[in-house]
N, C-alpha and C positions, 0 to 999 in steps of 0.2 A: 338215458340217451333218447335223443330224437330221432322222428324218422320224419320224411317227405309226407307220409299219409297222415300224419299226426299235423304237420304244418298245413294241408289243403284242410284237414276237418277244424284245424284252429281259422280258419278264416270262414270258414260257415259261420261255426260258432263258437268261443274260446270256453262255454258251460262245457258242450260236449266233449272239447279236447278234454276239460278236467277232469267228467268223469268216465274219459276212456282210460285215464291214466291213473284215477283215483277210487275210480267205483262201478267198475265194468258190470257187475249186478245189476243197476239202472237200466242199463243199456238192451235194448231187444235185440233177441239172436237172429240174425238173416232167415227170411224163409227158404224154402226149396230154392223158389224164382230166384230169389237173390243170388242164393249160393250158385246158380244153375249161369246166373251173369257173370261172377265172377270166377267161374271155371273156364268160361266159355274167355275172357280176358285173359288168361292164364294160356289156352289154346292157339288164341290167335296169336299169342306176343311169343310162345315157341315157333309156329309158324313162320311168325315175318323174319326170324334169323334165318330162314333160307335163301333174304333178298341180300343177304351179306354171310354168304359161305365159307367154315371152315374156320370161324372164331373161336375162340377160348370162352368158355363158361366158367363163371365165376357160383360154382353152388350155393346156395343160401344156407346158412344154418345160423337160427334164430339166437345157438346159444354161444354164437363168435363172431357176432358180428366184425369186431377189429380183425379177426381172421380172414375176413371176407377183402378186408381193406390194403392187406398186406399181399390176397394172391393177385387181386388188380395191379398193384404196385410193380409184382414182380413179371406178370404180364407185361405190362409197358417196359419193363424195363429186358426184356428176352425179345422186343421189338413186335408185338401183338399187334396187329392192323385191324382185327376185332375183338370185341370182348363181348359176350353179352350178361348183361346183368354186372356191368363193371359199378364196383362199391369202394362209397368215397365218405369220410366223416370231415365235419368238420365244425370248430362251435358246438360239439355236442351233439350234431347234426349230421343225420344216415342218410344217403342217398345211395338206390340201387339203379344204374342208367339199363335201359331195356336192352340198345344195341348203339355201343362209344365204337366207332370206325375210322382209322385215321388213313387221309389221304397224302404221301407225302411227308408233310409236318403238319398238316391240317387237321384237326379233329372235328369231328361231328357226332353231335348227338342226334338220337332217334329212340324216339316216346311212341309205342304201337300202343294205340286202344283197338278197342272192338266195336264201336260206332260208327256210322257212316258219313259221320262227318266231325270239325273240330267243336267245341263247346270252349267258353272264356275260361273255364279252370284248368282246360289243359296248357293254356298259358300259364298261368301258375305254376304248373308242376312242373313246364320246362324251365322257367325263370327260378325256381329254388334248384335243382340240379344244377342249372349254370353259376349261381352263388358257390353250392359246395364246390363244383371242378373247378373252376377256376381260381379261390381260394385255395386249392390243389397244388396248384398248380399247371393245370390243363387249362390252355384257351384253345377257348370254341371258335369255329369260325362261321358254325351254323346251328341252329338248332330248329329241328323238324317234328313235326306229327304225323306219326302214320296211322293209316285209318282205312275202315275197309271202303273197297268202290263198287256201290250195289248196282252198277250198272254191270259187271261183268258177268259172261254167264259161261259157263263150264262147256268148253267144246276141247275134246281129247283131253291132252293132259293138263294137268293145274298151273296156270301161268304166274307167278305172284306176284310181279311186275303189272298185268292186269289188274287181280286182287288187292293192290295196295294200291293209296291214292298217298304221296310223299307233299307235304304241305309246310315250307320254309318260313317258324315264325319268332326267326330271329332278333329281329325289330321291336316286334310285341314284347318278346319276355324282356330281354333287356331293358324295356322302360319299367320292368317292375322288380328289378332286382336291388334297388338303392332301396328300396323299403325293407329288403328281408333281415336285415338285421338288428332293425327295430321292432321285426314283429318274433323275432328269436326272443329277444330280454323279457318281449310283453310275456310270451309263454311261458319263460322260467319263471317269471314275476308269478305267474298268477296258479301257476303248480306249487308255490310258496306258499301260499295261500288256501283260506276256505273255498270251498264249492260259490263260484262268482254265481250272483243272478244276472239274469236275462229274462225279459217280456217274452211271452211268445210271437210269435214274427211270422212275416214270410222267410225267411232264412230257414224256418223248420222244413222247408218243403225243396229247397232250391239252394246246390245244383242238385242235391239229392235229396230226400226224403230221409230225415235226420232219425237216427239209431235211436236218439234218445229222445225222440218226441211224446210217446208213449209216457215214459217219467212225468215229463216239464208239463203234458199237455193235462193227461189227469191229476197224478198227485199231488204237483205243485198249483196249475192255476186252476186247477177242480173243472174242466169244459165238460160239458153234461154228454151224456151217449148220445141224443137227439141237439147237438148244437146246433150252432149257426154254420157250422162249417161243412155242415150235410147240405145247406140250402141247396137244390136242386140247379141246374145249370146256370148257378150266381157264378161268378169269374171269385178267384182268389181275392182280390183286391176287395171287392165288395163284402166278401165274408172276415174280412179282418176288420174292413169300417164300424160294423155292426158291431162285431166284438169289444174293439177298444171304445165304443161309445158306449158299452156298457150291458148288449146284449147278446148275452150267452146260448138261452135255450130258444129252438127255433119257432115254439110256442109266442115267444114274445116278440118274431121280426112284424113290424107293422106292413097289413096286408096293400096299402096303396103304394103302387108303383111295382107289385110283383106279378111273375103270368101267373096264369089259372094252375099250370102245375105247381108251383111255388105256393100260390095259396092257400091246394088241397094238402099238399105236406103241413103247413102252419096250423091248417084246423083240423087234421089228425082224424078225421073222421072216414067211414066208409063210402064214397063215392061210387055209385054203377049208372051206366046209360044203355039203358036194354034194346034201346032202338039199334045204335049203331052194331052193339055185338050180337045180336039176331044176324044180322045182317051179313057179318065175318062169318058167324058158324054155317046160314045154308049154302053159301058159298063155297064151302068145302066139298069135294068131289069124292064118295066111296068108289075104290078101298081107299083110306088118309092113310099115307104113308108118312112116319116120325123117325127124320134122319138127323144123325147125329155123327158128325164126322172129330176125330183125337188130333193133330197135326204136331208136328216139331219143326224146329228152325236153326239153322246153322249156319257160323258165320263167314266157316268157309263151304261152299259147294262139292256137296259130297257124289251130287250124279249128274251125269248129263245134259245140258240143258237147261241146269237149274242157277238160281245168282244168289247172292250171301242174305241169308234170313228169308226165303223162300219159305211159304208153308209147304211143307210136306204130309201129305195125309195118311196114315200108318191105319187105321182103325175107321169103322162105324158101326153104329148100329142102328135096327131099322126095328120099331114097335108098327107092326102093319094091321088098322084094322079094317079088314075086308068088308064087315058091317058091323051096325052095331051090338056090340058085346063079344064080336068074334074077334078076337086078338093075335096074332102070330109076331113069332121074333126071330130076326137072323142078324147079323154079325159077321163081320172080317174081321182078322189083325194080323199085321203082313209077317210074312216071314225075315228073319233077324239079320243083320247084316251086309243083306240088299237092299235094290230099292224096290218099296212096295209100292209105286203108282199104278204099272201095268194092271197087277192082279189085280189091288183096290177097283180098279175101274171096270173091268171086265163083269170080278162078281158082284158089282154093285148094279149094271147095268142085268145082270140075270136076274139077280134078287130084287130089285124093284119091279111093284106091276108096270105094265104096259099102260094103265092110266089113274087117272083120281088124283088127289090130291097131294104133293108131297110138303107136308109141313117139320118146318125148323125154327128154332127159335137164333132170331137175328141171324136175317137171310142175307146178309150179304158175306155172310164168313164162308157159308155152304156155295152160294153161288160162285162166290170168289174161287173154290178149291175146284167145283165142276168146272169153271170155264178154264181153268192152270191143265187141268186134265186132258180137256179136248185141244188144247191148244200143244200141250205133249204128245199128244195118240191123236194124228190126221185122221188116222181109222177109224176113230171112235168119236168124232168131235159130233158128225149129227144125232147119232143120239143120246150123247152126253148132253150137246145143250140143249136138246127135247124137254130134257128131264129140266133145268133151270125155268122154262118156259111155266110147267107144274108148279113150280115152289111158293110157298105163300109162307106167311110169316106172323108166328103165332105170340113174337114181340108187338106186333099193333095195337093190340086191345091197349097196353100195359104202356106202351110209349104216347098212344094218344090219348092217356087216361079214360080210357070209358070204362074202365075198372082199376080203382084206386083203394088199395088197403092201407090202413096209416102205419101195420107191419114195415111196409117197404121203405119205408122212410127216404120216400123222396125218389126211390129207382128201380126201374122195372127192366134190371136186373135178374138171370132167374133165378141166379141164387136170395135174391130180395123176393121176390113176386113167389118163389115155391115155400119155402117156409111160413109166409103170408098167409097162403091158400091152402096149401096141403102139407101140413105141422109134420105129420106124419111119418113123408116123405124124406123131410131135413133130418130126423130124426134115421131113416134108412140110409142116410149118406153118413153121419157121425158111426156108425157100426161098420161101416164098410171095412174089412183086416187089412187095409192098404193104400192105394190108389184112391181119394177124395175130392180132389178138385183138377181142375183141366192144364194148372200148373205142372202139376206131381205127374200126371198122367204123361206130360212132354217130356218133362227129366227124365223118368223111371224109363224111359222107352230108350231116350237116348243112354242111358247109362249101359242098356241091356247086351248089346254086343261084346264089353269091356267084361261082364258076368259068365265067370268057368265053370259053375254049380249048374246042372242041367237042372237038377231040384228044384234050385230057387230060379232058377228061368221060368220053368212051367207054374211054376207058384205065382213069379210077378206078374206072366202075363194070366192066368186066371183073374190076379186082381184088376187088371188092366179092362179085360171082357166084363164082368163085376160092374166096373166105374159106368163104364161109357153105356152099359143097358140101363145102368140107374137111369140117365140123363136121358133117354128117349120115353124111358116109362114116366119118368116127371112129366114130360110134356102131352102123354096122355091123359095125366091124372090134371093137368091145369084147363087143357081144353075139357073136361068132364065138368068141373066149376063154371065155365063159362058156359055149356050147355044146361045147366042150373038155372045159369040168370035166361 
């Protein structure tokens, strides 16, 4: 049987339909991030059945699905004015509708994603559900996209009428439904069939970053670790040019017509400009405070004053050296199923000195979260942003190249620029028992309230304190390199 998500990844690509359906092995397992999007999709689309109350849930169970087709059936037929997750076959072909509402004799469909706006494949997906229902025998009389609207922002209680932005694109999908049934036969054609090829593409990349890129892109067309597709701020289009003319490894893109950082990645050599980074280091004011703020994001507004996908700041941590060789470190991580801005802000503003330097690596994440602060806590906004005023940014060397390692391959990045400089250090982040990149560290936080093990609480968040000290001590250990040069 087919399903809907099988028909949108056949129109990326009909390789990857194959080998979702033929040889899922190929295929890369979602990371945390991934999985973390489409939980958060899963959240929002139980959510928006609250804008259509008191429906009938149609349960999923992967191993009935015709069962699923028959409680819809009997729903409509006990007169259901909602359904959510009403499941319809047809052709061979599964469709689960998010929320079917009927008005009247009117029916309406409603496709909730978790983006804050529409994208061309969600036309698609509304245009194949209206093939299945209507072949149903259900006409539509409208088909929608619901989508979050990040302009709202949480005062009392959750409004969802606010929260949702209702977007009628009836018109659109219906122009694309006299195709689906020609592109039904192509898929069962080509599930008949060997593993099709396909060039690599832009398609690999758009509307998603394709599962099975990883296969197609090394094993089959062999693209070197240092390709052309690392070129440094070249646009997609240009890194495919290069490709299909013939040039794979970035060693061979011809240096005329590329900037200076483009260049230095080509010649793969060591680069330093000791003028300019002199000049960043005596700049720095003892004590140099190294902050490093954790943040999570949620699509619905979970405190006060806050709007969907807001950073929320839970953690930091501060490597503080008063002078040099004198090092101290402190740390917050908020307490669990509140919100942690208040206290963040408070002990942050105790625990940072009174002056010197405060260095971040890519200041506008840190400054972005201090000024969300002061603009939450009136009480606190002057010398929250005192402290922005301090901030300097210990991405410049690496962004302006005055220090280029051919490590980085193209991006100063710190996860690029620390392993570069201090091997060490990369090597103290793969040992970490848990928490290792700034991904995991937002999931594992958000997951943590849902966790009834007091054990494994205390344990995750240890990991969590762990993580975020690695990442302030990196950025001691990087500016010690640049006090080298």
């Amino acid at each position: 049987m087919l399903s809907k998500s099988q028909y949108l990844k056949y129109l990326q690509c009909p390789k990857a339909f194959w080998l979702y359906r033929k040889d899922k092995s190929k295929l890369t397992p979602p990371s945390p991030l991934q999985q973390q999007i489409f939980d958060t999709g899963t959240e929002v689309g139980e959510v928006a059945w609250g804008l259509f109350p008191g429906g009938r849930l149609i349960p999923f169970n992967i191993t009935n699905i015709p069962g699923m087709a028959r409680q819809t059936r009997t729903a409509i037929t006990n007169s259901a004015d909602t359904i959510y997750e009403a499941s319809f076959i047809v052709d061979k072909l599964f469709v689960a509708v998010d929320i079917l509402h009927r008005e009247e004799d009117s029916w309406h469909l409603y496709e909730v994603k978790s983006s804050t706006g529409v994208k061309d494949t969600y036309i698609d997906d509304a245009a194949v559900q209206c093939y299945v229902l209507e072949k149903s025998g259900i006409k539509l009389t409208s088909m929608n996209i619901v989508h979050i609207n990040n302009r709202y922002v949480l005062d009392g209680e959750l409004d969802l009428k606010q929260l949702f932005s209702i977007l009628d694109v009836t018109d659109e999908a219906r122009l694309r439904v006299a195709e689906i049934p020609l592109r039904i036969d192509e898929m069962k054609s080509i599930l008949a069939g060997p593993e099709p090829h396909r060039p690599i593409g832009p398609h690999c990349l758009s509307p998603y970053e394709c599962d099975a890129k990883d296969y197609c892109w090394k094993t089959l067309a062999g693209v070197p670790e240092n390709s052309v597709f690392t070129l440094t701020t070249a646009n997609p289009e240009r890194k495919f040019d290069l490709y299909k003319s013939g040039i794979a490894n970035i060693a061979d893109v011809p240096p005329e017509d590329c900037t200076m950082a483009q260049q230095l990645q080509i010649q793969g050599e060591l680069h330093i400009e000791p003028d300019p980074i002199r000049e960043f280091v005596r700049d720095l004011v003892y004590p140099i405070t190294h902050l490093d703020f954790e943040s999570f994001q949620s699509a619905v507004p979970q405190y006060q004053g806050t709007q969907a996908y807001t950073q929320i700041p839970f953690q930091y941590s501060l490597h503080i050296e008063e002078n040099p060789g004198n090092l101290l470190h402190k740390e917050f991580l908020g307490p669990i199923g509140t919100d942690p801005r208040r206290e963040l802000a408070e002990q942050l503003l105790a625990d940072i000195p009174e002056e010197g330097t405060i260095l971040t690596y890519n200041q506008k994440f840190e400054k972005s979260i201090i000024g969300k602060l002061a603009k939450a806590f009136p009480d606190l906004k002057t010398p929250l942003l005192a402290l922005n005023e301090r901030v300097r940014d210990l991405m410049l060397p690496f962004q302006k190249r005055w220090y280029y390692h051919p490590a980085q391959n193209g991006s100063y990045s710190i996860k690029k620029v620390l392993p570069a400089l201090v091997p060490e250090m990369d090597e103290a982040y793969k040992n970490l028992p848990g928490v290792n990149n700034g991904g995991e560290a937002s999931s594992t936080w958000s997951a943590l309230p849902r966790n009834a093990d007091p054990n494994q609480v205390e344990q995750i968040r240890s990991e969590l304190l762990a993580y975020c000290r690695l990442d302030t001590h990196a950025m001691v250990k990087i500016l010690d390199v640049l006090r080298q040069v």
